[in-house]
CHARMM internal coordinates of N, CA and C (Angstrom, degrees):
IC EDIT
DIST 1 N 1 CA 1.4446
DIST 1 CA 1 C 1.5182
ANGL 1 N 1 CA 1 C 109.44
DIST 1 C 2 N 1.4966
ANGL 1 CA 1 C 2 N 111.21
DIHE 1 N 1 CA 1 C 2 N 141.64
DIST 2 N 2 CA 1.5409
ANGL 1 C 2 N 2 CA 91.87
DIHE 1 CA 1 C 2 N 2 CA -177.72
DIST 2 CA 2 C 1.9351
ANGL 2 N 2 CA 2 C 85.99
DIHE 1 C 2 N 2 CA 2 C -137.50
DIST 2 C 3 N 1.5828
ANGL 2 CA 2 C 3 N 113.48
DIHE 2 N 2 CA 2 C 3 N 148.81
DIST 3 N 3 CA 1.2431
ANGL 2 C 3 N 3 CA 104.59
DIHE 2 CA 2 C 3 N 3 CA 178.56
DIST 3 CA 3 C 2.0384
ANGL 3 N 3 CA 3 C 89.42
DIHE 2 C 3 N 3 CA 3 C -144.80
DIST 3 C 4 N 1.3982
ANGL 3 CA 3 C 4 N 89.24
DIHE 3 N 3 CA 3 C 4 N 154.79
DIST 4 N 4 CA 1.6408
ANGL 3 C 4 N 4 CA 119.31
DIHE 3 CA 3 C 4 N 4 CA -151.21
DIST 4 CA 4 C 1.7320
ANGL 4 N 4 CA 4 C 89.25
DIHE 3 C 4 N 4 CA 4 C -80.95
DIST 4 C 5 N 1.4940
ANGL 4 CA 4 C 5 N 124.43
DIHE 4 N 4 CA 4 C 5 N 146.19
DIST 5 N 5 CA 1.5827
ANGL 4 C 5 N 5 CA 123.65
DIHE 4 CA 4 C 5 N 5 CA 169.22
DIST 5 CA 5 C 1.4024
ANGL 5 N 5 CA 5 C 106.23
DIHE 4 C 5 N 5 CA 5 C -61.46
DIST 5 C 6 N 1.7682
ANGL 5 CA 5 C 6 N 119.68
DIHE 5 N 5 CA 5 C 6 N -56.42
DIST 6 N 6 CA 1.0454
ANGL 5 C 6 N 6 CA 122.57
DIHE 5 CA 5 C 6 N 6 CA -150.92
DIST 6 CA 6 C 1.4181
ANGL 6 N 6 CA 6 C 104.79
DIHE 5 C 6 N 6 CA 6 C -156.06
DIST 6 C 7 N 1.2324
ANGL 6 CA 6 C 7 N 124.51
DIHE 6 N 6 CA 6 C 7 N 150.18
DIST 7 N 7 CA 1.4848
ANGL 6 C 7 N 7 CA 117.60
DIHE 6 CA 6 C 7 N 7 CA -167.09
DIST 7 CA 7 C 1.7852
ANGL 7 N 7 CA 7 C 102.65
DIHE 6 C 7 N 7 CA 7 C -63.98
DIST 7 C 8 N 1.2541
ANGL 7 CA 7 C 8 N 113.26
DIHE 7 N 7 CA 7 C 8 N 163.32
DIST 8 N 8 CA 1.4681
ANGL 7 C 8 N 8 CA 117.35
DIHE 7 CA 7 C 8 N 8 CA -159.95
DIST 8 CA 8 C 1.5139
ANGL 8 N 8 CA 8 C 111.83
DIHE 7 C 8 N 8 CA 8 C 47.31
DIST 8 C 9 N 1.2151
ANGL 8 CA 8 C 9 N 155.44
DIHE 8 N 8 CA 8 C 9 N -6.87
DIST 9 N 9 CA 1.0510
ANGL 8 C 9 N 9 CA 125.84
DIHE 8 CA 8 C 9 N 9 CA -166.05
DIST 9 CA 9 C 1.3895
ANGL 9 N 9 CA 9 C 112.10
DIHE 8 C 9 N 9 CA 9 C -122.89
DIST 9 C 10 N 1.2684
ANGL 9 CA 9 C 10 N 125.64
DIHE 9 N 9 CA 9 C 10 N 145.96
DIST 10 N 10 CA 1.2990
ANGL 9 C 10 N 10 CA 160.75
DIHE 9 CA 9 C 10 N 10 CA -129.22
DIST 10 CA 10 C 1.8181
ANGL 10 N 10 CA 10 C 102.69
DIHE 9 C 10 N 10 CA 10 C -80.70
DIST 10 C 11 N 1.5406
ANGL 10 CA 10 C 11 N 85.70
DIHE 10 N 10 CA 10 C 11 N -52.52
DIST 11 N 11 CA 1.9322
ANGL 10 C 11 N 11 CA 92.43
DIHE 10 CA 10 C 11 N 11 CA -173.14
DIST 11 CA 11 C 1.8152
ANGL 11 N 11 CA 11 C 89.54
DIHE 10 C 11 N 11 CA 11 C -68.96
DIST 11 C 12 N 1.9767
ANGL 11 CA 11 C 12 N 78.86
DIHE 11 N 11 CA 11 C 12 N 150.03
DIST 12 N 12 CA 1.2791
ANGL 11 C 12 N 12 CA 135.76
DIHE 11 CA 11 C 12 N 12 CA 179.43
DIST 12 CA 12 C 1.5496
ANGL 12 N 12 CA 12 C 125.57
DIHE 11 C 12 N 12 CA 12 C -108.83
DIST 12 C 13 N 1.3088
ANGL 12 CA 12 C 13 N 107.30
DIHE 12 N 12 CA 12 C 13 N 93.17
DIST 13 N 13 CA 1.8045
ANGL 12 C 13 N 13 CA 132.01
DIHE 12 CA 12 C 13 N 13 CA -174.06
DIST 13 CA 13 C 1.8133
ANGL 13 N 13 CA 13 C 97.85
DIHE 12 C 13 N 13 CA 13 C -57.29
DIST 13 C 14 N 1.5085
ANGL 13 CA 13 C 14 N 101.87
DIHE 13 N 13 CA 13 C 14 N 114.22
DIST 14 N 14 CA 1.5926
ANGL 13 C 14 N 14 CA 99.91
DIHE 13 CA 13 C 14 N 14 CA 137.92
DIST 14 CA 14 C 1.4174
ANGL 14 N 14 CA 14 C 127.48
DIHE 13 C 14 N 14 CA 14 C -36.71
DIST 14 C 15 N 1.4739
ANGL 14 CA 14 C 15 N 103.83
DIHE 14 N 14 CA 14 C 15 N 127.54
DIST 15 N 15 CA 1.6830
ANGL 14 C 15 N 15 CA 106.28
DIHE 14 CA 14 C 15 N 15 CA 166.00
DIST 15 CA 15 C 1.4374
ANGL 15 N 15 CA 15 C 91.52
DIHE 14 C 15 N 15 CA 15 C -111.43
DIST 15 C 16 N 1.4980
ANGL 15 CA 15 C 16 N 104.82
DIHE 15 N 15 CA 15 C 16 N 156.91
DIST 16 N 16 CA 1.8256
ANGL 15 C 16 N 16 CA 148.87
DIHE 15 CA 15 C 16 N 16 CA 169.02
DIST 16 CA 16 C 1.2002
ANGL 16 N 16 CA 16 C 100.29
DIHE 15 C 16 N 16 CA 16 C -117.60
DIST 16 C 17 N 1.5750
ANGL 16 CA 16 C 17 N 147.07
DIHE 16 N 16 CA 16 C 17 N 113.85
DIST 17 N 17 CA 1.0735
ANGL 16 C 17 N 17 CA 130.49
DIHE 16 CA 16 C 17 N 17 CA 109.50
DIST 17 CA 17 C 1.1991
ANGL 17 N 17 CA 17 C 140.17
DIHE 16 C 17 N 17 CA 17 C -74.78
DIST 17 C 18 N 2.0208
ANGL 17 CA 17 C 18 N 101.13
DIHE 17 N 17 CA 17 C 18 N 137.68
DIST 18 N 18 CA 1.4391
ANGL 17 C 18 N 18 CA 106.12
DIHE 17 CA 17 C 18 N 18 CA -151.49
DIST 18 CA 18 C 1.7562
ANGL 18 N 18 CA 18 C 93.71
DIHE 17 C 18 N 18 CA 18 C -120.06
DIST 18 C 19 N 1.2647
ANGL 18 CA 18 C 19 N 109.09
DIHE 18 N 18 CA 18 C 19 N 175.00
DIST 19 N 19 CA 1.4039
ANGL 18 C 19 N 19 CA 128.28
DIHE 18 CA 18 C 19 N 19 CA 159.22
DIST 19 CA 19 C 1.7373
ANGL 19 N 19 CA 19 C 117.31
DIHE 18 C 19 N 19 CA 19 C -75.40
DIST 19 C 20 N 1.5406
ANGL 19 CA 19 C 20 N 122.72
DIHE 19 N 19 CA 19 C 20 N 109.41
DIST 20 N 20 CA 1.8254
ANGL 19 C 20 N 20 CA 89.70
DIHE 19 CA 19 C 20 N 20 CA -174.32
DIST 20 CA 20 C 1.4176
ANGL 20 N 20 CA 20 C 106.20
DIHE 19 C 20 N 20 CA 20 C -68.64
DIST 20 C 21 N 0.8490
ANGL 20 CA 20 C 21 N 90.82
DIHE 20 N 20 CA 20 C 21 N 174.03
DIST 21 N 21 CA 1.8858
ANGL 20 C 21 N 21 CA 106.99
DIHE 20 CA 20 C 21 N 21 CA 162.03
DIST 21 CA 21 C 1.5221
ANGL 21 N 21 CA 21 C 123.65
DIHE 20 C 21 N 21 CA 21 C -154.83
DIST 21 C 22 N 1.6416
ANGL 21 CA 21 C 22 N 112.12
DIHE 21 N 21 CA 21 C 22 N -1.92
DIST 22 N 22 CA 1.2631
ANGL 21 C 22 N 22 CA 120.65
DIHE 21 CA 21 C 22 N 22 CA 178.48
DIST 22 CA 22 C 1.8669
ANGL 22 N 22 CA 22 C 101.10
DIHE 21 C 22 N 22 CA 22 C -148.12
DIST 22 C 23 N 1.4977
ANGL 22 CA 22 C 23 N 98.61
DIHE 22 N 22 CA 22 C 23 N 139.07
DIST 23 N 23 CA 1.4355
ANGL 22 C 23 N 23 CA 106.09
DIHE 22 CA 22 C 23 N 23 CA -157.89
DIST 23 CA 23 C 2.2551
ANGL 23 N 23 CA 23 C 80.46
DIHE 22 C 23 N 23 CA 23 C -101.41
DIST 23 C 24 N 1.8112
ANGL 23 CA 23 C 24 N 104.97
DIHE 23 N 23 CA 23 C 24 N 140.15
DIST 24 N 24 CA 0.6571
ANGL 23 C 24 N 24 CA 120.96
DIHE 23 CA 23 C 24 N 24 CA 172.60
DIST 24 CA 24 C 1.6955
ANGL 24 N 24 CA 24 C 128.81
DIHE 23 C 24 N 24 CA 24 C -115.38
DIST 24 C 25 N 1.2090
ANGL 24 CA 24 C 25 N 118.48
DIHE 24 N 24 CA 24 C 25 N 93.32
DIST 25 N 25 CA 1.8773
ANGL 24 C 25 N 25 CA 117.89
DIHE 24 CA 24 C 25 N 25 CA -177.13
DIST 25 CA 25 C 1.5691
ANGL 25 N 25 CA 25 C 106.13
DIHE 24 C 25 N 25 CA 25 C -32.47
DIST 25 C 26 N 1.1457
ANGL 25 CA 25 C 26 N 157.22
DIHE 25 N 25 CA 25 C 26 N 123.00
DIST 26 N 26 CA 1.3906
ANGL 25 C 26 N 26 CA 143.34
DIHE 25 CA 25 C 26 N 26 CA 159.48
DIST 26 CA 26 C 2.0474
ANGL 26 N 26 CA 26 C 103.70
DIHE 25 C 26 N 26 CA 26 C -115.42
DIST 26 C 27 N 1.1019
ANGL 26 CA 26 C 27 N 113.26
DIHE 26 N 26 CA 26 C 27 N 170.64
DIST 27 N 27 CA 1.6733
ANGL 26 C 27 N 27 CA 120.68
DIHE 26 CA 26 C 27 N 27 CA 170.60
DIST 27 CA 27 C 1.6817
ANGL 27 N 27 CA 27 C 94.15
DIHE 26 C 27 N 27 CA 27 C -119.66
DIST 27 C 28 N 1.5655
ANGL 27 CA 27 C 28 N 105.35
DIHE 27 N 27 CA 27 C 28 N 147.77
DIST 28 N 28 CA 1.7171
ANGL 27 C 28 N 28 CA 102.30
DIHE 27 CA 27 C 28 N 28 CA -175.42
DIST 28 CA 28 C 1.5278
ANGL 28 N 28 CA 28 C 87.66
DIHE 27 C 28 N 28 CA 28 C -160.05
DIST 28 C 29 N 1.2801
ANGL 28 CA 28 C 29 N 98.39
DIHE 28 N 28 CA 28 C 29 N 144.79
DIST 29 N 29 CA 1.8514
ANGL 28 C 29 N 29 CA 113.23
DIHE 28 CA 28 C 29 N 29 CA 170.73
DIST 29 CA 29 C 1.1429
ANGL 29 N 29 CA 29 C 81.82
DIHE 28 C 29 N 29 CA 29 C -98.28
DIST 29 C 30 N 1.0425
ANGL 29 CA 29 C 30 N 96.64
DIHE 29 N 29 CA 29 C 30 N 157.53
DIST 30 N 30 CA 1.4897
ANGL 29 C 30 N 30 CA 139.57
DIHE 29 CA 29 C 30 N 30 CA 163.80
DIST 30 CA 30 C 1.6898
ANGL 30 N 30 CA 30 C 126.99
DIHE 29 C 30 N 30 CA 30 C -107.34
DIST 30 C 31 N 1.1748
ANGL 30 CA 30 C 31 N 107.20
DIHE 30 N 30 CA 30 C 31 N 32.61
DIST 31 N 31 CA 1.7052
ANGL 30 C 31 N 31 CA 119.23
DIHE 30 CA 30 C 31 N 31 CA -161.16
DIST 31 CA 31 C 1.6096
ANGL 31 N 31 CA 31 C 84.28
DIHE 30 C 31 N 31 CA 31 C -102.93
DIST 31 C 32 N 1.0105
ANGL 31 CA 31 C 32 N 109.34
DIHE 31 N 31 CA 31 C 32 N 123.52
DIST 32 N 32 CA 2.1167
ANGL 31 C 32 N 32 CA 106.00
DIHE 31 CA 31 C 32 N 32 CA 164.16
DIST 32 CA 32 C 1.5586
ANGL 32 N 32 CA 32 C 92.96
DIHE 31 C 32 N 32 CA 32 C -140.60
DIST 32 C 33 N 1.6801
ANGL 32 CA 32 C 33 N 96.66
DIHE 32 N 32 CA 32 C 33 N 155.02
DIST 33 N 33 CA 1.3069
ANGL 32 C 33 N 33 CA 107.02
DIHE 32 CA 32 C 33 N 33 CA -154.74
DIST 33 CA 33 C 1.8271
ANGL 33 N 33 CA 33 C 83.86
DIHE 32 C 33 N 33 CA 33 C -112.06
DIST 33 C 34 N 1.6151
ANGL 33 CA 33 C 34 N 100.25
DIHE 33 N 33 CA 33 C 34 N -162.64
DIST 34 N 34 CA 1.5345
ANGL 33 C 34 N 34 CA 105.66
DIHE 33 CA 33 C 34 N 34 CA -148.77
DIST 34 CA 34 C 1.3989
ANGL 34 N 34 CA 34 C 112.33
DIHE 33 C 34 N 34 CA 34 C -61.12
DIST 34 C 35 N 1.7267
ANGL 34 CA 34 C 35 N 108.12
DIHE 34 N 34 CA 34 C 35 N -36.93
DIST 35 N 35 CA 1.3838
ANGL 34 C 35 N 35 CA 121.16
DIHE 34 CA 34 C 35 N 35 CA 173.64
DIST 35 CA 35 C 1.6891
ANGL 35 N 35 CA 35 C 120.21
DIHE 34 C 35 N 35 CA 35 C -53.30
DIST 35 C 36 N 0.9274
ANGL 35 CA 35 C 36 N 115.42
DIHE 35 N 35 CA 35 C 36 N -11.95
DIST 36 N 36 CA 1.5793
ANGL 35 C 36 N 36 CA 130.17
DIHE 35 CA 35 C 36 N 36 CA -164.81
DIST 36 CA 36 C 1.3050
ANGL 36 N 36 CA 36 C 122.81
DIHE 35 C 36 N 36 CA 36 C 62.44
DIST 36 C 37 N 1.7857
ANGL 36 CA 36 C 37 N 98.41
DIHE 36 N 36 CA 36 C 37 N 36.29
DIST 37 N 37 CA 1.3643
ANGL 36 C 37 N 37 CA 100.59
DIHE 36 CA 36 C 37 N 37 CA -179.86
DIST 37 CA 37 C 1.8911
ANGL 37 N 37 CA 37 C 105.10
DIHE 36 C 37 N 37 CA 37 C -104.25
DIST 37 C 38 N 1.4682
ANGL 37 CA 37 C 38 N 119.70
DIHE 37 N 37 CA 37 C 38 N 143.88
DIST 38 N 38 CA 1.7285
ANGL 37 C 38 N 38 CA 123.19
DIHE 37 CA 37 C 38 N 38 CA -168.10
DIST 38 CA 38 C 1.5314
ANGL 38 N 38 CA 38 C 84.84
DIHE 37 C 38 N 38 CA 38 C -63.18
DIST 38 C 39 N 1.4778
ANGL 38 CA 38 C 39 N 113.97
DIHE 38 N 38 CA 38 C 39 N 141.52
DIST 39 N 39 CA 1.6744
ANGL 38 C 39 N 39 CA 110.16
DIHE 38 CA 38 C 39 N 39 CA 174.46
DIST 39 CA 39 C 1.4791
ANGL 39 N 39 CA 39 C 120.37
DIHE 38 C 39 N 39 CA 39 C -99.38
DIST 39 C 40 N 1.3369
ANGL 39 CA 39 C 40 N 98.15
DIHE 39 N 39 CA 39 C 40 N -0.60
DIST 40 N 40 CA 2.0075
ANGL 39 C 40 N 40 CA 111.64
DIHE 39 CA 39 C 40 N 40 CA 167.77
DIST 40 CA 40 C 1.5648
ANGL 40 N 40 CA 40 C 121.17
DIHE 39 C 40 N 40 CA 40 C -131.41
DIST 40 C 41 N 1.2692
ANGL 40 CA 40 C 41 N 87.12
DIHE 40 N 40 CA 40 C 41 N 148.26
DIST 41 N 41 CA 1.9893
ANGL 40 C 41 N 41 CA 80.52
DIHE 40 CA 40 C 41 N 41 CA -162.18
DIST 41 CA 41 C 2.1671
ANGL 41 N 41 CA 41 C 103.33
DIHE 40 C 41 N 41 CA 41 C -78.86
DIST 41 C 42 N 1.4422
ANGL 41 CA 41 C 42 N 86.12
DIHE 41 N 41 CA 41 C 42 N 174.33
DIST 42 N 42 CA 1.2780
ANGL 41 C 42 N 42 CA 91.34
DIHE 41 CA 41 C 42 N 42 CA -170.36
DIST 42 CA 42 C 2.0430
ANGL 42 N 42 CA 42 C 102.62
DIHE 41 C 42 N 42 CA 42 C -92.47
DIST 42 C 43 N 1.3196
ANGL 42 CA 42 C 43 N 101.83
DIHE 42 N 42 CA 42 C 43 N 140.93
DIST 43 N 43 CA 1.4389
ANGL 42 C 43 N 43 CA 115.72
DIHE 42 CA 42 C 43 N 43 CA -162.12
DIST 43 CA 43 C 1.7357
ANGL 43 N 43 CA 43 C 89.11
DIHE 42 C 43 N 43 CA 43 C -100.91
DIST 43 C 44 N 1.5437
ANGL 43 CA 43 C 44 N 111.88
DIHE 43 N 43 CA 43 C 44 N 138.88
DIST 44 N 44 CA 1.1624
ANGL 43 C 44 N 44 CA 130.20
DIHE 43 CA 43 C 44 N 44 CA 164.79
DIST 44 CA 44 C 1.5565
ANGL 44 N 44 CA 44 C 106.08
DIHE 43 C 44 N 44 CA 44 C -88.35
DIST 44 C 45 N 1.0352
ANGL 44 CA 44 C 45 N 131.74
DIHE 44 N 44 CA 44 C 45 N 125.54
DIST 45 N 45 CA 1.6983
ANGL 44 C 45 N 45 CA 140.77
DIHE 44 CA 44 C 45 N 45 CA 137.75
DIST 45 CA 45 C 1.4612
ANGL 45 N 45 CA 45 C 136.29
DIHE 44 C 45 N 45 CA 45 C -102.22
DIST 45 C 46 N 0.7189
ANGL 45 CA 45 C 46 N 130.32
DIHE 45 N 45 CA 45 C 46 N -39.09
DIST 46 N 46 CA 1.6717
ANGL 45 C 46 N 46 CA 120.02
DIHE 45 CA 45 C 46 N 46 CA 150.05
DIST 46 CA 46 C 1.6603
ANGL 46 N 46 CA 46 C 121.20
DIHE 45 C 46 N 46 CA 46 C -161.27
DIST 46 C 47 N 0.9692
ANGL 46 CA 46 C 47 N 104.23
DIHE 46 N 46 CA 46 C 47 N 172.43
DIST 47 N 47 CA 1.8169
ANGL 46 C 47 N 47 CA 116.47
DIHE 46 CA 46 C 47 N 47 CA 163.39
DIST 47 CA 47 C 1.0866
ANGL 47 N 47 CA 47 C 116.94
DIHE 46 C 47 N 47 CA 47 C -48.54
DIST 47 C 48 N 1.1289
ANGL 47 CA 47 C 48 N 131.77
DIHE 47 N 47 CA 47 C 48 N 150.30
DIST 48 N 48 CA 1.4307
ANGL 47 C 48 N 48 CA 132.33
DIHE 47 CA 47 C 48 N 48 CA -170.16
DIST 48 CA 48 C 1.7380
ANGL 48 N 48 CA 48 C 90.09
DIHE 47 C 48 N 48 CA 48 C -128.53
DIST 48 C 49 N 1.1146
ANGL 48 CA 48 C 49 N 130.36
DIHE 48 N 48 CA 48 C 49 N 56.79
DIST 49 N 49 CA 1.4203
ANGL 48 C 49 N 49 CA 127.17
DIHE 48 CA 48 C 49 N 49 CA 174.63
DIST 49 CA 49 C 1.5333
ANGL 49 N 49 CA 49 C 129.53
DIHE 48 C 49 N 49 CA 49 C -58.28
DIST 49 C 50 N 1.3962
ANGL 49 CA 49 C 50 N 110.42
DIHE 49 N 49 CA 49 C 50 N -1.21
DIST 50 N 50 CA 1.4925
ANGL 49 C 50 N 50 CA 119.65
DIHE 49 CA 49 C 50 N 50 CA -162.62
DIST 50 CA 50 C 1.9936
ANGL 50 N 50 CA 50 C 101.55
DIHE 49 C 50 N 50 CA 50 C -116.56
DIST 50 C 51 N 1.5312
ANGL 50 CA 50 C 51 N 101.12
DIHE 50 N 50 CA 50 C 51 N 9.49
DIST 51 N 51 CA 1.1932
ANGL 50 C 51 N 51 CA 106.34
DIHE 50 CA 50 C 51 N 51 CA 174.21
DIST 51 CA 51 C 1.4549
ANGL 51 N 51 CA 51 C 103.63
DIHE 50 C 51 N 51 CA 51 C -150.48
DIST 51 C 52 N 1.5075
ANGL 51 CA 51 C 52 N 103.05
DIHE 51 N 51 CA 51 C 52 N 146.77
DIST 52 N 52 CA 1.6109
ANGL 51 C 52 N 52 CA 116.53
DIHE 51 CA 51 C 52 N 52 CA 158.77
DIST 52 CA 52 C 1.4987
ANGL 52 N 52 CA 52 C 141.45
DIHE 51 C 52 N 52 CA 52 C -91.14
DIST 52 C 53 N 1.3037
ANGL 52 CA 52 C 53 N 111.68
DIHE 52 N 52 CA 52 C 53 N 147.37
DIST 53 N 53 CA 1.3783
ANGL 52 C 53 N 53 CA 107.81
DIHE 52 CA 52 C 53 N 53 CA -157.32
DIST 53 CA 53 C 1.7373
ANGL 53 N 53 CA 53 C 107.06
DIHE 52 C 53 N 53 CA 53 C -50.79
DIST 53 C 54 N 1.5236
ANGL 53 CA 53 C 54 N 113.28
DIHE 53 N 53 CA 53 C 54 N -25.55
DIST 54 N 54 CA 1.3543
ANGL 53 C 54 N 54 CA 102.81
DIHE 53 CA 53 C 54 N 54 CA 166.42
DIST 54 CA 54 C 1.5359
ANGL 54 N 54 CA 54 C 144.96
DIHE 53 C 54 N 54 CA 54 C -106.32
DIST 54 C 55 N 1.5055
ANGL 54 CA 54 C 55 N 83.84
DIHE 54 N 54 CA 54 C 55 N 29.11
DIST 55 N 55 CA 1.2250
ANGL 54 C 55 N 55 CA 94.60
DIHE 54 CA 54 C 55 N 55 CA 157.85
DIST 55 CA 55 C 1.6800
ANGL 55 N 55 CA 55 C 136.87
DIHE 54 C 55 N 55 CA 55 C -90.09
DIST 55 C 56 N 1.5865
ANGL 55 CA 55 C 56 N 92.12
DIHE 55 N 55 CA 55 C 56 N -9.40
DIST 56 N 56 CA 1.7523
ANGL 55 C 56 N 56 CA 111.03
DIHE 55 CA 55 C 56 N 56 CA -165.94
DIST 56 CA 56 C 1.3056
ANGL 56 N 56 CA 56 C 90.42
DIHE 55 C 56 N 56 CA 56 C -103.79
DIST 56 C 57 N 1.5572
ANGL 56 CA 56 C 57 N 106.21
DIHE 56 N 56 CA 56 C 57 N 128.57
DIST 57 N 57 CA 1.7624
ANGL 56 C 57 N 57 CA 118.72
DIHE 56 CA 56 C 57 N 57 CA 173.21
DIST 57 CA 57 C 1.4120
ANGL 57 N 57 CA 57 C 90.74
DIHE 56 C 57 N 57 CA 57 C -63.43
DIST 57 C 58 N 1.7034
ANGL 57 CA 57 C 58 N 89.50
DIHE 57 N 57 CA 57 C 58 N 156.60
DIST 58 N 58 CA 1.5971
ANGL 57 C 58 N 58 CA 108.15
DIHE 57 CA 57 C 58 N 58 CA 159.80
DIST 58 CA 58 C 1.3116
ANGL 58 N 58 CA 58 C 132.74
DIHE 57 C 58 N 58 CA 58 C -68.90
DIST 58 C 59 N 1.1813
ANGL 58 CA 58 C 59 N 144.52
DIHE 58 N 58 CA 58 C 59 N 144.71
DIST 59 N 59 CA 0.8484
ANGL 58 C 59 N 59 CA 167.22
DIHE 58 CA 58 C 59 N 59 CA 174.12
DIST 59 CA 59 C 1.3387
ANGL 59 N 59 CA 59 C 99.74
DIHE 58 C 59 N 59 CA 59 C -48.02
DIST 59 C 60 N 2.0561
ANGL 59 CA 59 C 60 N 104.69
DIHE 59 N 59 CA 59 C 60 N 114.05
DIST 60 N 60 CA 1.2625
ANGL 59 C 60 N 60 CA 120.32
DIHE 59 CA 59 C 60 N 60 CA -178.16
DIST 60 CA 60 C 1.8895
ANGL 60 N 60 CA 60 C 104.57
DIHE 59 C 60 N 60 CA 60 C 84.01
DIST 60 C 61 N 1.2138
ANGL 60 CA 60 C 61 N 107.42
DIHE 60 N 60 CA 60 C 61 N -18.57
DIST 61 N 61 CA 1.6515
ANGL 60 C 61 N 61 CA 107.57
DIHE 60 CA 60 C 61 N 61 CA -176.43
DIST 61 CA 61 C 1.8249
ANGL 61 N 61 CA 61 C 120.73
DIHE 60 C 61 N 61 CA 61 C -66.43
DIST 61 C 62 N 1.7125
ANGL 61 CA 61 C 62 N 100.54
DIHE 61 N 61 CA 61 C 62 N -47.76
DIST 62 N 62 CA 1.2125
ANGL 61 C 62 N 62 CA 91.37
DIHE 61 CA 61 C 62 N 62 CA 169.01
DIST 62 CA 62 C 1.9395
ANGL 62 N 62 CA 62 C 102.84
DIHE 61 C 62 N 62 CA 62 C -111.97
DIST 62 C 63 N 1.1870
ANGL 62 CA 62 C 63 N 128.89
DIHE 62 N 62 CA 62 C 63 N 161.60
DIST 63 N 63 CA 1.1242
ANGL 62 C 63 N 63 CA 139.07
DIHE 62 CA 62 C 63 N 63 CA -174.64
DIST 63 CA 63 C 2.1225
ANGL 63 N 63 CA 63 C 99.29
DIHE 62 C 63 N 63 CA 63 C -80.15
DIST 63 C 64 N 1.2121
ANGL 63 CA 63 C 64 N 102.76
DIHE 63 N 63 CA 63 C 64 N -77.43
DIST 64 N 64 CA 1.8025
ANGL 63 C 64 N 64 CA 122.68
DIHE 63 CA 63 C 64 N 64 CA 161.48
DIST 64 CA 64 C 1.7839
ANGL 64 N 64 CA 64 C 98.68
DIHE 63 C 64 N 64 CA 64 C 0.78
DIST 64 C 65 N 1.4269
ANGL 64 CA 64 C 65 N 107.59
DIHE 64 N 64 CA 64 C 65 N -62.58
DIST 65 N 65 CA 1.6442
ANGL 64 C 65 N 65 CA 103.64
DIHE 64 CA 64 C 65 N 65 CA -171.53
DIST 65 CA 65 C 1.3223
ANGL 65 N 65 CA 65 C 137.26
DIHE 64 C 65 N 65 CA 65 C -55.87
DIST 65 C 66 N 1.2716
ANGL 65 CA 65 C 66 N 101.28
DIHE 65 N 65 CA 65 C 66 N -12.21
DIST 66 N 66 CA 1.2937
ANGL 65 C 66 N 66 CA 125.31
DIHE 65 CA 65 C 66 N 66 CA -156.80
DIST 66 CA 66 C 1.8674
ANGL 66 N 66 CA 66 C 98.66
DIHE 65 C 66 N 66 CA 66 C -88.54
DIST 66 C 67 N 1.0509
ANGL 66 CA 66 C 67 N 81.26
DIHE 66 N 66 CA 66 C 67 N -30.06
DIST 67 N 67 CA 2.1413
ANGL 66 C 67 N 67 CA 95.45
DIHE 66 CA 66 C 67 N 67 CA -159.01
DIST 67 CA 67 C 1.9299
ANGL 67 N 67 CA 67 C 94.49
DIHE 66 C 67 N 67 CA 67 C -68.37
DIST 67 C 68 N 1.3763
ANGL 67 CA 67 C 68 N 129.05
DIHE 67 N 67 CA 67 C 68 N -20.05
DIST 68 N 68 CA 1.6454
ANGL 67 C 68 N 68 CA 116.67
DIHE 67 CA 67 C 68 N 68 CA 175.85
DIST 68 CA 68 C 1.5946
ANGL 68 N 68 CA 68 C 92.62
DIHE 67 C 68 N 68 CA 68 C 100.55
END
COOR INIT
IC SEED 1 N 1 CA 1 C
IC BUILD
């Protein structure tokens, strides 16, 4: 997997894949430009402490999650 620092720019972010264990609220556009790269980064807002990581479908699993 390779993901971009900053829109236009060249450097290439280390990935970690981890195990979750703590569910995180974030805000994310959904705007991606021609390359099919997202053109704004994804914003953290809080802990989601009142849920477990397996309780939240995966990503792309249910359609419904997506809508906010």
């Amino acid at each position: 997997m390779r993901f971009g620092s900053a829109w236009g720019s060249r450097d290439v972010l280390d990935v970690t894949l981890v195990c979750p264990e703590l569910v995180a609220e974030i805000s994310a556009d959904t705007a991606v430009d021609h390359g099919g790269i997202y053109r704004h980064p994804v914003r953290f807002k809080r802990l989601r402490l009142d849920l477990a990581a397996r309780e939240v479908p995966r990503f792309g699993a249910d359609p419904d999650t997506a809508a906010g």
